[in-house]
Structures are given as C-alpha cells and as structure tokens.
N, C-alpha and C positions, 0 to 999 in steps of 0.2 A: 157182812161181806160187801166191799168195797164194789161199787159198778166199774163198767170198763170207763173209760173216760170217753168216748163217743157219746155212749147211753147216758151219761151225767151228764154231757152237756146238751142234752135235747131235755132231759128232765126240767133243769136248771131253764134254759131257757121257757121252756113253759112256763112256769113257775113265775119269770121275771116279765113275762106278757101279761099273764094275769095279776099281778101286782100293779103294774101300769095301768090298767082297766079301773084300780081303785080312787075315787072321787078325791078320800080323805087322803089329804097328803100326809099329815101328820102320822096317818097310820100304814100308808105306804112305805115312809120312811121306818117306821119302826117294823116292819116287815123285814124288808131288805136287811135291815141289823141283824136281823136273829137270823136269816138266812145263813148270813157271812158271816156270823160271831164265830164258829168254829174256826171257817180258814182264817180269819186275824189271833184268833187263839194259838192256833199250829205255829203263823209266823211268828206272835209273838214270845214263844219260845223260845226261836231260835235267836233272834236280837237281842232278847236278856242277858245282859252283857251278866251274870252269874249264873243262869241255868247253862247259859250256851258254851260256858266254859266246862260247868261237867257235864253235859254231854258230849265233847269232844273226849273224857276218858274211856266212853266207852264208844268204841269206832262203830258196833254195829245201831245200838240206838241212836247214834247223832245219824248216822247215814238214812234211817227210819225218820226222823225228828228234818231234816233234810227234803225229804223224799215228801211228808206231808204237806211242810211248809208250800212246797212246789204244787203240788196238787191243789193246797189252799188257792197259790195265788191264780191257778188256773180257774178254776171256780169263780173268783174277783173278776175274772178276764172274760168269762163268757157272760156274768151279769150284765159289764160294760157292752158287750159287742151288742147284746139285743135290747139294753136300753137304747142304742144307737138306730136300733131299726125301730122300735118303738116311734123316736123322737122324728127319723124320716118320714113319718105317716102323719104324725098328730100334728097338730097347729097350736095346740095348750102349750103355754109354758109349764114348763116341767123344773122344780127343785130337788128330784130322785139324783142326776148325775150331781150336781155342785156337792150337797149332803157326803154322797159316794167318797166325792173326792176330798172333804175335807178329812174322813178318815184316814184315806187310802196313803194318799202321798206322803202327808210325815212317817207312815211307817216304813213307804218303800224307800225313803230319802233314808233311813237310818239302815236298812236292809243293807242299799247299794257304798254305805260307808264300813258296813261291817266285812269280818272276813268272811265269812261265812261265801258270800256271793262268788266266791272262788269257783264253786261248786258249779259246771257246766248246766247240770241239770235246773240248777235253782235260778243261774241267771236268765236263763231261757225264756223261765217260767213268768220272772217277774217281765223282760222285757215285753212278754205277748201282754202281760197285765196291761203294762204302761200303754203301749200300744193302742191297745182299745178303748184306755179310757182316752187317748187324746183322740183318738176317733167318735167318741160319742159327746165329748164334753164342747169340743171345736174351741171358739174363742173363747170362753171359761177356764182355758188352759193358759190361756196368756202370758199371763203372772209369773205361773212357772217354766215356764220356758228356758230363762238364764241358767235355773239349778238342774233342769233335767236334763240341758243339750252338754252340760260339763260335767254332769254324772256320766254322760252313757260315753262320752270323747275321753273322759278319764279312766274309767273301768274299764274300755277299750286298751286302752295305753297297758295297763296293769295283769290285765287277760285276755291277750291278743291271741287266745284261741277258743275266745270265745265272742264270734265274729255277728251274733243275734244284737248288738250293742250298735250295730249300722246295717243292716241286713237286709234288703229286700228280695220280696222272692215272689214266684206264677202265684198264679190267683187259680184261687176254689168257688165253689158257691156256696151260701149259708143258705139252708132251708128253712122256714118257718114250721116249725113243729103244729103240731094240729090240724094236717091237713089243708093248710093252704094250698092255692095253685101257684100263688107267686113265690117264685124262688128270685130272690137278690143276689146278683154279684155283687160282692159288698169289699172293698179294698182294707185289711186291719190285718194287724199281727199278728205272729205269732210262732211259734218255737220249731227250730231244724231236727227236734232232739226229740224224742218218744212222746211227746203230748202231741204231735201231728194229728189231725185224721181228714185229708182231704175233701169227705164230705161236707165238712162243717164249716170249715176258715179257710183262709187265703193267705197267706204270708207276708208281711211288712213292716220290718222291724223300727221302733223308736226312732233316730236319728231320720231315716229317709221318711215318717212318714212326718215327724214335725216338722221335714223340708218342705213334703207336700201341702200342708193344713196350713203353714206358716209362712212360707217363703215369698209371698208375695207384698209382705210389710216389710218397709225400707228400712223401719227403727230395730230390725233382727238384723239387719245385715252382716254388720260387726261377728255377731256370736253365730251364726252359719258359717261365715269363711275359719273364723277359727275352730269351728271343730270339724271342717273340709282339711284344715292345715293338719289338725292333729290326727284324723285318719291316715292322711296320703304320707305325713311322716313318721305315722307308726312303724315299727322292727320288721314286721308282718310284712305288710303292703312294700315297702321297701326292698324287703328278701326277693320280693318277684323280678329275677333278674333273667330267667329262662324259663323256657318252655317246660323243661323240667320240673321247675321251683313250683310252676303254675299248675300244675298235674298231681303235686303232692300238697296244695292248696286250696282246691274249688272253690270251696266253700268260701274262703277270703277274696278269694279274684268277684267270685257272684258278690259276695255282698258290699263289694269297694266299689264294683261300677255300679251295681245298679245305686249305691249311694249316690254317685255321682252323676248318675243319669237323670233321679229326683232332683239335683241339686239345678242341674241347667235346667230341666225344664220348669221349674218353680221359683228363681229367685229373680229378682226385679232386674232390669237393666243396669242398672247402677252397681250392683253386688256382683253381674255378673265381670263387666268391664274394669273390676278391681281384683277379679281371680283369675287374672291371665298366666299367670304364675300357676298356679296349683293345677289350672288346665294343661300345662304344660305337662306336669308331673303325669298325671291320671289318665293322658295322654301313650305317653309315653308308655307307661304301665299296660294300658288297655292294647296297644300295640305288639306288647312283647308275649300279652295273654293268650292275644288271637291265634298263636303259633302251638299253643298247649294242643296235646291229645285230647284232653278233656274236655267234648265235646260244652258239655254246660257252661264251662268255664270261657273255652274259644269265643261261642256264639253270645256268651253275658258282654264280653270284651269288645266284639264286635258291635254289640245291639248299643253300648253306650257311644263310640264313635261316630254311629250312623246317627243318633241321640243328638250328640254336638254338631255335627255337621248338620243336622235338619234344621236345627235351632240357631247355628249361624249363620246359614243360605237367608232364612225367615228374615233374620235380622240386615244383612245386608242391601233385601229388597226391599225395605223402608225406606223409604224416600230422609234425605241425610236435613233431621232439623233438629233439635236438641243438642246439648253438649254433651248429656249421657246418651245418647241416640249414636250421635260420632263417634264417641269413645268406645262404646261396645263392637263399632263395624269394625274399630283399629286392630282392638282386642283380638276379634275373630282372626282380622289376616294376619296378625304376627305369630299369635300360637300355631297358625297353620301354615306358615311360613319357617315357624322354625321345627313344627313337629313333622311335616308332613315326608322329607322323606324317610323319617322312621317308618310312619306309619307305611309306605307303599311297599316297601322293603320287607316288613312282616306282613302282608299281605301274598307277597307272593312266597313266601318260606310256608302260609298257610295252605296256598295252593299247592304244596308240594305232599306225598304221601296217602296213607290210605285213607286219612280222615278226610279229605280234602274236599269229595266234594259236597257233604254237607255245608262248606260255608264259600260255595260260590256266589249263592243270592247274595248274602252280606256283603263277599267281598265285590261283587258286581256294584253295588249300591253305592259302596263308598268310594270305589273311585269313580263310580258317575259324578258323587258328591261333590269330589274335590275339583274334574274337570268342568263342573257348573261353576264352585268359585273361579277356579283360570280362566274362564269366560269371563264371567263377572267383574273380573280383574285387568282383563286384557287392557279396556278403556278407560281406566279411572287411574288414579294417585298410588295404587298399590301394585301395578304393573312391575315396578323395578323389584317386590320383592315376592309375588305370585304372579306369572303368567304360566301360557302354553309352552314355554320352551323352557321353564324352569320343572312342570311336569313332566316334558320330555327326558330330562335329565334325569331326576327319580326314579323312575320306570325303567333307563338304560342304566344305575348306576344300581337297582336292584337287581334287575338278571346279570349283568358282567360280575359281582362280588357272590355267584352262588359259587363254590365249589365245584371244580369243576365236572365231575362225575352228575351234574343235577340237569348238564345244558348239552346237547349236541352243539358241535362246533360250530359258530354261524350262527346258533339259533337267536341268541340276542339279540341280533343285529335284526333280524329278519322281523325280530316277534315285535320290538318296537314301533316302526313306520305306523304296521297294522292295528295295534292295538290304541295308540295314537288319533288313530283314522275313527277306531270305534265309538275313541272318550268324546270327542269333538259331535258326534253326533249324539251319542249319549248326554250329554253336557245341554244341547239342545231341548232333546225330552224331557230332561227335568226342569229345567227353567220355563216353558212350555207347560208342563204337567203342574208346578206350581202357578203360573197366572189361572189356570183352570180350577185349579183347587183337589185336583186329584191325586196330591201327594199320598192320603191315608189310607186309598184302593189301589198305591203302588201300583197305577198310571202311568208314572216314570219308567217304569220296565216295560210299559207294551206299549211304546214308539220302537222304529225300526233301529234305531241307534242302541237303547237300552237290551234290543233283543240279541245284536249283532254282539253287544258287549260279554254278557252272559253267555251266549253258545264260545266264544272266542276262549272265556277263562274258564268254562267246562270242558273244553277240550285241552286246553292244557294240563287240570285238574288229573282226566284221564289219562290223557299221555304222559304223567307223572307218578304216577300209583305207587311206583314200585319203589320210589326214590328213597335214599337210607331216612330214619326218621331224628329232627333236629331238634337237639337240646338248647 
C-alpha cells in the first residue's frame, strides 16, 4: 500500500538527513541511487519512446504508468529540497546534489521534449522536481540554465494551461522530521495540482525561481528577457483582456505576475532598463487584473505593481551616475508615463463593487506610489512627461469615463481636488518613510497623508458596494 504523500515525504526526508550524516561519500552516493532507482524506473518508462507508445493503447495503464512517473518525480523533488536544507547547515562540500543532478536532468530534459508532458499532473510534478533541485544545487545549476529557461518558456507556449512552467505562489514552512525545534521557511517548488500538502513546501515554480537564484548575473540577461517576452506573449496571458477573462484564469494572472514580480526584483539594472517594453505589457495586464472578482488573482495583480513601483521609486533615489544607472531611471518614467493612466483607471473600477474593499490597502499604496514619482518628477527632466497635473488628469479622466449609473452628479468633480490634496501629502510619507528605511513596516501608511489617503478610498470603496459588477 502506497503512503499518502505527506507521510512519504517526511519518510523520505528522514531518510535523505540521515544519508547526509554519512562520512563515505561514495556510499552516500550509492545510497541515494537505490533510493530513486524506482522513481527513475517509473519515469523511465514512460520516455521509452517504444514502451510509452503501447501504453498509450491502453488508456488506463498509461494514465497508472502517468500517475507513477509523477509520484516518481515527486520523490526526486523532496530528496532535493532536504539536500538543500542539509547543505544550509553544513560547511562540508557536498557532491550528493551534482551526482543528483547528473542523473536527473538528462532524463527530465527528455521527459519535457516528450509528449507525454501534456499531461497536467506529470508536468507539475516534474516542475516542483526542477524547482528544488535549482534550489539546492544554486550555482551548479549554471550550465543549464540556457536549456531549462527554453524548456519551461517553450512548454509554456505549447501548454498554456499548464501555468507551474512560470508559477509562483505563498510560502509554507518545511519541518525537519525528527523532532527538530527548528522549522525553516524555505522558498522551492512546487505543484498547484494534488501533490500539495501545505505542511511540507511552499510554492515556486521553475522560471521565477531561476529569476530568483539567477538574475542577478548580467551574462543571463539575454535569456530572462526572452522568456519574459515569451510569457507576456503567450495566447494565455494575452487573452487577459477583462475582468472577466481574469476571473476564469487565476491561476494564469497569479503565476504571470508573481513571474514578473521575481523578474524586477532580481534582474540587474541593465536587463531591467532593456525591458521597458515588456513592462509595459505586464503592466498593462496587471492593471486590467486588479479589476477581476477573483480576489487572488486582483490582489497577485496588484502586489506586482506595487513590486515595480517600489523597485522604481528605489531606483530613481539613486543619485544619477552610471549609464546603466540613467537608463533604468528613464525606463521607470516612460513605462509609467505611458502606463499610468491605465493603471489609475483600473484602480478605481477596482474600488467599485462588493470585492472592493479588500484591496484598498493596495490600491492606497500605489497611488501613494505614483504620487511619490510626480513628486520626484516635479523637478527634474521628466516633468514634461510625469508631474502633479499630469496625475491630476488620470484621477479626473478615471472618474468622468465611469458610466454613469457608478458617479452622483458632481461627484468627480468634487472627489478630485480632495483626493489630489491627499496624494501630495501621501507622496510625502513615502519619500519620508523611504529616507528612513521604513518602507518594509509599511511606515508609508502611518504618516498622516498615507492615513488620510486610505480612510478617503475606503469610503468611497463603501459608498460604492452596490455598484453593477465590470467585466
């Protein structure tokens, strides 16, 4: 009788502590083997490119033959994650992960060219694999980088509803089995699909976390933006044309921004002030997400904006010396010069209805955010295409284009000046809260500007509740 897969991966985990505990490497290696001989057994049944054709005649054993493969490589996947905590602790070098990996990868490199990988359940599986081993292996993983970031941006492309290929998702905590006291928040992969179990792992699919491990070497840069390009112009991500779209997506919207949220805050300046373009897109997209019912999806949409907006505030207070330094401040004002009044515009369509005021903090946030750049802006070279009267405008050409059933007569007019009044002192606290360093205790919110901003779009939140709900 098969364990649940909770109870096998605390087994498993034991198991792979106490193999690490062993002096002789030689015979740790050949431990670990016979561990995983089965799940590379399982897998490689189904990549024989002649067994895995007949069992495709018979639907129920290939779906059996499917289902093991996938549990295989879940097993693979928890070895790596507590080699990973193993390697946090010890100061030994260690040749357990390398060994690992030279098995591992050629088979999954053949897995993710086969069709097989169609299979929702199996790509899942194999993604949390990859996942953890790039989490445990770190720069070991190098090498492959090129073929894994074009495997997961291609399979993407090909099974764009199978959204683990870019995925990031909330964190769990990994327990140490045996009675440890220390529990690790430990950030690694892993599957949206029934291999879950909260207790255990934390969610972080392939693509966002080799943005994380990786992204801060300039010689990736090239092959990040293009498989940034090849997400944001996938079918998928593209279809997010409404609220609607976004509602019968989550799961796409969560794991395209949080991709994209890994991607600013981990890739060098230089890669970032060459993706002004694609920020534009992802932009755009996160804007039109924040409008969804779908709370997750709204507030994932939101969390990336406020993502790029903290990351380009950061970057505009650097004092201007480098030519990449310049270039990324440019970057910042023109994307948000040409995104921003989308962005205000679905901000306020998200204050509208019953979801609403679940994301006042966010939406308070980011237009503090924005009225910190128009500040920022007032007296420098970017005035003509961000200042305070160019926000003015967004904010008034967002409430006059509601329908009108959404606005008492007058109200725009009214709700303007005020809310104007608010950002400007808002704008203050954060600029303010960042020389201080209290951006991360959301210190920006409790100056009297940031509090005035918030009660202001809470009560409009509430005196909107009832309003028709926008697709």
């Amino acid at each position: 009788m098969k364990l649940p897969l909770e109870d096998e991966d605390e087994v498993v985990g034991a198991i792979t502590l106490i193999f690490c505990s062993i002096p002789d490497k030689k015979l740790m290696s050949n431990l670990f083997a016979r561990l995983l001989s089965p799940s590379y057994e399982n897998i490689g049944k189904v990549i024989d490119e002649d067994h895995g054709h007949t069992l495709r005649q018979n639907p129920s054993t290939y779906m059996e033959s499917i289902n093991s493969a996938a549990r295989g490589l879940h097993r693979i996947g928890t070895v790596f994650s507590y080699l990973a905590i193993h390697l946090s602790t010890s100061l030994d070098p260690d040749g357990s992960v390398v060994a690992l990996l030279e098995l591992f990868w050629p088979m999954l490199e053949k897995l993710f060219l086969s069709e097989h990988i169609e299979s929702a359940n199996l790509s899942a599986a194999a993604c949390r694999a990859l996942g953890l081993a790039i989490q445990a292996s770190g720069e070991k993983f190098g090498t492959l980088l090129p073929k894994v970031l074009d495997s997961m941006s291609i399979n993407f492309m090909s099974f764009q509803s199978h959204e683990c290929y870019m995925k990031t998702g909330r964190g769990y905590t990994m327990c140490i089995p045996g009675g440890c006291s220390k529990c690790l928040p430990f950030i690694i992969l892993a599957s949206h699909l029934l291999f879950l179990s909260p207790l255990i792992i934390i969610v972080v699919l392939p693509a966002a976390v080799i943005i994380e491990e990786f992204g801060v070497k300039e010689e990736y840069g090239p092959l990040f933006m293009r498989t940034f390009e090849r997400f944001s112009s996938s079918t998928s991500v593209m279809a997010l044309t409404s609220s609607y779209i976004c509602d019968q997506e989550p799961d796409v919207v969560e794991a395209y921004t949080n991709f994209a949220s890994a991607y600013v805050r981990s890739c060098s300046k230089e890669v970032l002030a060459a993706s002004g373009s694609l920020f534009e897109v992802s932009l755009q997209k996160a804007g039109i997400c924040s409008t969804a019912l779908h709370r997750g999806a709204a507030l994932s949409a939101m969390s990336y904006v406020t993502c790029f907006l903290e990351v380009g505030l950061a970057l505009l207070l650097e004092p201007e010396g480098s030519t990449s330094e310049r270039s990324v401040q440019d970057m910042v004002i023109r994307v948000i010069s040409i995104s921003g009044e989308g962005l205000v515009s679905n901000l306020v369509y998200a204050l509208l209805g019953v979801s609403a005021v679940s994301r006042v903090h966010k939406s308070a946030t980011i237009l503090q955010q924005l009225a910190a750049m128009c500040s920022l802006s007032e007296i420098t070279k970017w005035k003509a295409v961000l200042c305070w009267e160019i926000l003015h405008r967004w904010l008034y050409s967002a409430l006059q284009t509601l329908p009108a059933e959404y606005l008492k007569p007058g109200e725009a007019e009214s709700l303007v000046p005020i809310w104007l009044k608010a950002l400007v002192a808002a704008a203050s606290d954060y600029l303010q809260s960042r020389q201080c360093g209290e951006i991360s205790s959301h210190g920006h919110m409790q100056g009297k500007g940031g509090r005035l901003l918030k009660r202001l779009l809470r009560e409009f939140a509430d005196n909107h509740r009832n309003s028709p709900n926008l697709t």
